[in-house]
C-alpha positions as CSV (number, residue, x, y, z in Angstrom):
1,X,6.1,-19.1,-6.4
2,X,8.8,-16.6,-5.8
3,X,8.3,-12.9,-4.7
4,X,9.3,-11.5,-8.0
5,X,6.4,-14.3,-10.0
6,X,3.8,-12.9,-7.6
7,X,4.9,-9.3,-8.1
8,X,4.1,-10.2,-12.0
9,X,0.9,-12.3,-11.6
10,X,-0.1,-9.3,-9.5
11,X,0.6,-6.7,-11.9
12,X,-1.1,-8.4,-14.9
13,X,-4.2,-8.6,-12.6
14,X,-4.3,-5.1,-12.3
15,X,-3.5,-4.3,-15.6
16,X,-5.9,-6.6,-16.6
17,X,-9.0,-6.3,-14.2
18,X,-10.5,-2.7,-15.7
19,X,-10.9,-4.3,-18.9
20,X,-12.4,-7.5,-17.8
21,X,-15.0,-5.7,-15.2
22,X,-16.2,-3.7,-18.5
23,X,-16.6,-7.5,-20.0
24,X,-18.0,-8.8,-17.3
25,X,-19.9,-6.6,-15.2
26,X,-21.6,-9.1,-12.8
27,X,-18.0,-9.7,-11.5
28,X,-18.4,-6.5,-9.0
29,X,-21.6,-6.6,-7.1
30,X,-23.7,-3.3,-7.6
31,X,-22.9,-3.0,-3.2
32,X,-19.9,-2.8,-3.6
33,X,-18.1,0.5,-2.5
34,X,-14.7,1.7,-3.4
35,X,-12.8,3.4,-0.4
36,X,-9.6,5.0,-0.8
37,X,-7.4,6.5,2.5
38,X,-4.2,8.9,1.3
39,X,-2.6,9.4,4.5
40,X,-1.0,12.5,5.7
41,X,1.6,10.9,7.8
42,X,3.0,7.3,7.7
43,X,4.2,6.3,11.1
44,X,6.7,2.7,11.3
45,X,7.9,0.7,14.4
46,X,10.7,-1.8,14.3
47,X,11.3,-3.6,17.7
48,X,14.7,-4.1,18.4
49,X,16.3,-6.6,21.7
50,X,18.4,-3.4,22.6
51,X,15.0,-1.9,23.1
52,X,15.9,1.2,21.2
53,X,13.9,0.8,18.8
54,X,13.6,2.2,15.4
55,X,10.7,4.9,14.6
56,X,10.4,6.4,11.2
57,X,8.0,8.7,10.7
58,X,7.2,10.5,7.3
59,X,5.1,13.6,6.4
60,X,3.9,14.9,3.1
61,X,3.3,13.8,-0.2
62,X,5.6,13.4,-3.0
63,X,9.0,15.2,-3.6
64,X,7.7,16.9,-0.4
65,X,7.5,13.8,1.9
66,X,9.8,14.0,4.9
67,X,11.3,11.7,7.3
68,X,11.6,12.3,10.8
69,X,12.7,9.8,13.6
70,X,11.3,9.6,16.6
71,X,12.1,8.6,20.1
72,X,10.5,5.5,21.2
């Protein structure tokens, strides 16, 4: 399966799923809790063999998002 027919199969699931939960209820069990996390800051390491390695760092939310890089 290539990246782009998962990306689809994926999307119809979760275009899909709302309506099939309200047809099939027992699908979720009544446990079952629902946890979101919205992060404030997003922090990213890429290793690199010149050991200066690459730090992105972003802030915010939205059109407001920024990204700073940081020293390793």
């Amino acid at each position: 399966m290539t990246e782009k027919d998962a990306s689809t199969v994926r999307d119809r699931a979760l275009r899909d799923s709302p309506a099939r939960i309200e047809a099939e209820p027992d699908l979720v069990d009544p446990a079952c809790t629902l946890h979101a996390v919205v992060p404030d800051v997003v922090e990213f390491w890429r290793a690199a063999t010149t050991r200066v390695h690459v730090r992105p760092r972003y802030e915010g939310e939205g059109a407001d998002r920024q990204r700073r890089q940081l020293r390793p």
